[in-house]
N, C-alpha and C positions, 0 to 999 in steps of 0.2 A: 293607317290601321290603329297606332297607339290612340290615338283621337278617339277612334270610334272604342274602344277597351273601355278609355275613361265613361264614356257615357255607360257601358253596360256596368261599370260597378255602383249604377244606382240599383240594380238589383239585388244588393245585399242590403239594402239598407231594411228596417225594422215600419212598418205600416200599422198605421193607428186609426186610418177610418178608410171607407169606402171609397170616398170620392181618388182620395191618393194613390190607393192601391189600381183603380182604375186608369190614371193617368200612367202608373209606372208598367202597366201591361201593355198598353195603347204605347209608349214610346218603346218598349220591348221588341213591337210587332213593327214599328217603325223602321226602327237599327236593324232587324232582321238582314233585307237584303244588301243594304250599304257593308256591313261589316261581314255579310258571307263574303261578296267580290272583293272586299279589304282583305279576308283573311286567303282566301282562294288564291287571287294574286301574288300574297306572299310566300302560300304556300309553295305554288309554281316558280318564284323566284331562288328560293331555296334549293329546288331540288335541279334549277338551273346552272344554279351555282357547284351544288355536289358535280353533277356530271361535268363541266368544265373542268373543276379542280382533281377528278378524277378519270379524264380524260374519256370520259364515254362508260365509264366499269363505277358502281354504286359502289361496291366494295374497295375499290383500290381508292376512291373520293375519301372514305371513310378510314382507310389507315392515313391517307394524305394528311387527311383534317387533322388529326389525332397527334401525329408523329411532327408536323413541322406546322401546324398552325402557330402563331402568335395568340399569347392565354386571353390576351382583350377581345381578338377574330373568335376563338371560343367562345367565350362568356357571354359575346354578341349573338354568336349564333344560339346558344342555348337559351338564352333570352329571348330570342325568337320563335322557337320549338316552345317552350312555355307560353307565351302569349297566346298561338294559336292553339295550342292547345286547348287553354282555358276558352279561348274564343268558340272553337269544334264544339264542347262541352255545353254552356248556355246555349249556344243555336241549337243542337239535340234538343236542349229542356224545352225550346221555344217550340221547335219542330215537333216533338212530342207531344206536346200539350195539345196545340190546336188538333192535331190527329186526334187525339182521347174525344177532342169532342162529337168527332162520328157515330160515337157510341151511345152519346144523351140518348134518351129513349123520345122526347119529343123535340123534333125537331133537330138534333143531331149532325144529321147530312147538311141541313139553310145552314147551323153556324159554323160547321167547317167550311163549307166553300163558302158562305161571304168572311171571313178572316184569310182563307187562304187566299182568293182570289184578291181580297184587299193589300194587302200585305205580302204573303210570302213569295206569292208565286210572280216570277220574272213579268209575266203579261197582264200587267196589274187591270183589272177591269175595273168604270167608273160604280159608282152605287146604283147607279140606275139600269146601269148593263145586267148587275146580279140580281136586282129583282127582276126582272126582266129574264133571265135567265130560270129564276126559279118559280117564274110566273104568280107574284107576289108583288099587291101594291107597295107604294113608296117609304109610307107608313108601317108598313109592317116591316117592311127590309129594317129601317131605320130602328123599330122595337126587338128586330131580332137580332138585328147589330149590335145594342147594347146588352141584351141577353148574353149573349155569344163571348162579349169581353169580361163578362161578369164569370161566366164559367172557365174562360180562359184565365181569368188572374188565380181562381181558386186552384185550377190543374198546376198553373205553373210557380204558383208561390206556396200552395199548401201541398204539393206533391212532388215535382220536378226539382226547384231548385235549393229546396230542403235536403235531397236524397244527395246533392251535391256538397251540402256545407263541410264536412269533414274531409273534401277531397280537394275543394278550390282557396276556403280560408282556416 
């Protein structure tokens, strides 16, 4: 999971031209589901660990932790709670974004489901599946593809992960 964290904090970084901004969306959309089941996993690992250490009861886990944890078994854990946290936070921005884009008034619907269907969604379908799906030549998938990430970097770098800066750095 730390692995994939590093790679997201190329999202903070400052964009100077199109082309870059474009790749740092495209590798956004990339990380999406490798660092959701990175962060999900640990999620579940966490709260695996609470209810062992508190014997089946969240609450009783939570004085356990608190009262006889060792302050390193803390600091780890709350280092953990932080990470995913921030992790939860950029997926939102990422998941957000492509959502807004159902709302473009042309064409809207094509570049939510080809980004989602490319990227987000668990059942990745090929490029040729989603034109094909939204019964649209090859060509045109292809131009709406890049459409589509063009409006996606502007949702998620001039709106989403701006709305975050004072929260994450």
């Amino acid at each position: 999971m730390i692995d994939n964290l590093t790679k997201l904090e190329v999202l903070k970084l400052e964009f100077t031209n199109e082309k870059e901004i474009m790749n740092k969306s495209k590798l956004a959309l990339e990380l999406y589901l490798p660092v959701f089941w990175a962060t999900n996993n640990s999620l579940n690992d966490m709260y695996d660990y609470a209810l062992e250490v508190g014997e089946g009861d969240m609450k009783r886990a939570n004085v356990m932790f608190e009262i006889f944890a060792p302050d390193k078994q803390k600091e780890d854990f709350l280092d953990n709670v932080d990470k995913n946290e921030y992790s939860s936070l950029i997926l939102s921005s990422i998941l957000s974004a492509v959502g807004q884009l159902r709302e473009y008034p042309r064409y809207g619907m094509d570049y939510y489901t080809i980004l989602n269907d490319l990227y987000i969604s668990a059942d990745h379908l090929s490029g040729e599946s989603i034109a094909e799906k939204l019964n649209i030549s090859r060509t045109t998938f292809y131009k709406r593809k890049k459409e589509a990430l063009r409006l996606f970097s502007v949702c998620l770098f001039g709106y989403k992960i701006p709305e975050l800066k004072g929260y994450l750095w």
